[in-house]
Legacy VTK file of the C-alpha trace (Angstrom):
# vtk DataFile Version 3.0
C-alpha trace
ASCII
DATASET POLYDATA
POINTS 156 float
15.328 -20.279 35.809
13.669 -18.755 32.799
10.435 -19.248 31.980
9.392 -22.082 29.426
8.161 -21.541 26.314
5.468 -24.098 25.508
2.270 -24.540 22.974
-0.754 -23.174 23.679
-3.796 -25.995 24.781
-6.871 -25.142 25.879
-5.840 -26.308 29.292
-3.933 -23.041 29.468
-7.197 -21.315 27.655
-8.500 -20.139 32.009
-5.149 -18.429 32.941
-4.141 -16.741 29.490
-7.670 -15.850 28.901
-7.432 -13.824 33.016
-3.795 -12.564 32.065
-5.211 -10.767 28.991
-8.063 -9.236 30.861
-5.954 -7.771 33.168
-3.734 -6.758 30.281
-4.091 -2.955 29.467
-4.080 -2.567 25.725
-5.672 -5.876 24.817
-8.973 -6.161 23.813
-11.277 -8.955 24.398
-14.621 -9.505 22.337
-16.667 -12.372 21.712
-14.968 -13.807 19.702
-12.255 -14.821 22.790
-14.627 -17.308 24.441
-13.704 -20.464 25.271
-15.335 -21.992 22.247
-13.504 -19.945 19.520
-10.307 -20.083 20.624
-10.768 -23.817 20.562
-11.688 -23.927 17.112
-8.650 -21.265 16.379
-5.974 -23.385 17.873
-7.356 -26.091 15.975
-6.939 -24.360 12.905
-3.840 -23.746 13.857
-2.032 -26.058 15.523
1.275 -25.583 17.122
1.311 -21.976 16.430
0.102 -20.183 19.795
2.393 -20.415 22.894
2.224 -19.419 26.484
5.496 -18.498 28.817
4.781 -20.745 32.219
6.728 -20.259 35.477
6.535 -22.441 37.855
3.072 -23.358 37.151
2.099 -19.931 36.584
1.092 -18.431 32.813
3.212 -15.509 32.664
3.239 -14.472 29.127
0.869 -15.669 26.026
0.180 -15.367 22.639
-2.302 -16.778 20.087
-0.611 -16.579 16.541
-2.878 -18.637 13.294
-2.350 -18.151 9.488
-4.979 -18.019 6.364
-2.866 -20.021 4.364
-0.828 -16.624 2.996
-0.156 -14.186 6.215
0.460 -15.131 9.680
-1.624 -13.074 12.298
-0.742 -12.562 15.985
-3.330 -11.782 18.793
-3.209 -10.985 22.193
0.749 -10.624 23.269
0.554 -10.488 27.394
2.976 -10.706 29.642
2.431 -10.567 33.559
3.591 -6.818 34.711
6.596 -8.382 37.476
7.525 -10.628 34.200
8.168 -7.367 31.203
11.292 -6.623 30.155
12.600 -9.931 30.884
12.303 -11.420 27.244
9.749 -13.259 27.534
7.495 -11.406 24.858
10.298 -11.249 22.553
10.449 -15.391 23.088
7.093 -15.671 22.590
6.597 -13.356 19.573
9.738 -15.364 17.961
8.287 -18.804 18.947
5.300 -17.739 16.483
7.647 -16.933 13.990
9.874 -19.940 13.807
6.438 -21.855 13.636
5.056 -19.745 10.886
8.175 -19.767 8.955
7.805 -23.842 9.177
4.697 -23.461 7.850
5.801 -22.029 4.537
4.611 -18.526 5.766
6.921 -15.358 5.223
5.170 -12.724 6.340
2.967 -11.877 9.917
0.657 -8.857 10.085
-0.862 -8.255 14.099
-3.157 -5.528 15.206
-2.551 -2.787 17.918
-4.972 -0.808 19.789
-4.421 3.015 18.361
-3.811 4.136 22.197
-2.249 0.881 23.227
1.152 3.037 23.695
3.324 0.679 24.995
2.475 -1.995 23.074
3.264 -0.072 19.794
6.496 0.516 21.641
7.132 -3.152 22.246
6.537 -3.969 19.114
9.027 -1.481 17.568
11.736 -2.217 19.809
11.304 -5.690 18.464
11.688 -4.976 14.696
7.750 -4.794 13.368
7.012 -1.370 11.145
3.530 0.396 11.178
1.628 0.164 8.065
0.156 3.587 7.385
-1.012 2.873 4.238
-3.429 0.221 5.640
-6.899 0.560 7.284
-8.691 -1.762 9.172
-12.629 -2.284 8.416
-14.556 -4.697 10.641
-18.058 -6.250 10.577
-20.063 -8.624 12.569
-21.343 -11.432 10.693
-24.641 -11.746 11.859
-25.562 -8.239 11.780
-27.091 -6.807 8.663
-25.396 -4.190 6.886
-26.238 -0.528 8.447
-28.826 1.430 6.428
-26.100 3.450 4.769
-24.660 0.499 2.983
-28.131 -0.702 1.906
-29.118 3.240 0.668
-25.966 4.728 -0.968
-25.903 8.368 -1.516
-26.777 9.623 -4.455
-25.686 12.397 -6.931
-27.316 14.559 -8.817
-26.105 12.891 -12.309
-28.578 10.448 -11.459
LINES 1 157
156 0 1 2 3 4 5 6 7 8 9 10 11 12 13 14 15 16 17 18 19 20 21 22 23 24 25 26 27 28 29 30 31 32 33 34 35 36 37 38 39 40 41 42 43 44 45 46 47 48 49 50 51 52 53 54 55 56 57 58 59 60 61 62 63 64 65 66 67 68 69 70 71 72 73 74 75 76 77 78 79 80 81 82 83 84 85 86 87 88 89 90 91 92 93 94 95 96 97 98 99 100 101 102 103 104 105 106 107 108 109 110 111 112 113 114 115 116 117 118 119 120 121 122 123 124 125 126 127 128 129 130 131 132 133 134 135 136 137 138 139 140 141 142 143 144 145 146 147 148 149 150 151 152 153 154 155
């Protein structure tokens, strides 16, 4: 029997949150502790879905929206459980949800040597954006001393 495709609770938060350290090619920070994926999946309810076998998380994804895009983090699917469909099930679960939501468009993030998940996510119809860059900062750090002392050029 196929694996079912079911929301994402925080009940599931202990087994997706092992399957995606074990996950090459997905990164985990901070900001993927129990607390904050609580408050995410508040946020964004009925968005996020895990794949569960038998009892077993197989396959998750958390997927949220800022009232314009939809964003998807953190695709995994158990190794013995690829190529099956169940990424492609979860990844269109996400989008049937978003597209209920009023949402038309979903942006997601790849690691630049996460290989086979850029292949994945080909195969299944999503287009790199080379005209984008991505530029992160912590919050509660203060902005690095080049920010705070621009250069300066000799019209000044």
């Amino acid at each position: 029997m196929a694996p079912k495709i079911r929301e994402f609770t925080m009940t599931d938060y202990p087994r997706a949150h092992a399957l995606w350290g074990r996950t090459e090619g997905v990164g985990l920070s901070q900001a993927d502790e129990p607390q904050h994926v609580a408050r995410f999946l508040a946020r964004n309810p009925g968005l996020s879905f895990v794949a569960e076998d038998g009892g077993r998380i197989v396959g998750a994804v958390l997927c949220g929206n800022d009232g314009r895009r939809g964003f998807l983090h953190h695709l995994a699917v158990e190794k013995g459980s690829r190529r099956t469909g169940i990424g492609r099930r979860l990844v269109e679960s996400c989008l049937e949800a978003l597209a209920r939501a009023g949402l038309r468009k979903c942006h997601l993030f790849v690691l630049a040597d996460n290989v086979e998940g850029q292949r994945f996510w080909k195969k299944v119809g999503w287009e790199e954006r080379t005209t984008l860059k991505v530029m992160s900062r912590d919050v509660d750090e203060p902005p690095t001393t080049a920010a705070q002392n621009p250069p300066t050029t000799a019209a000044q």
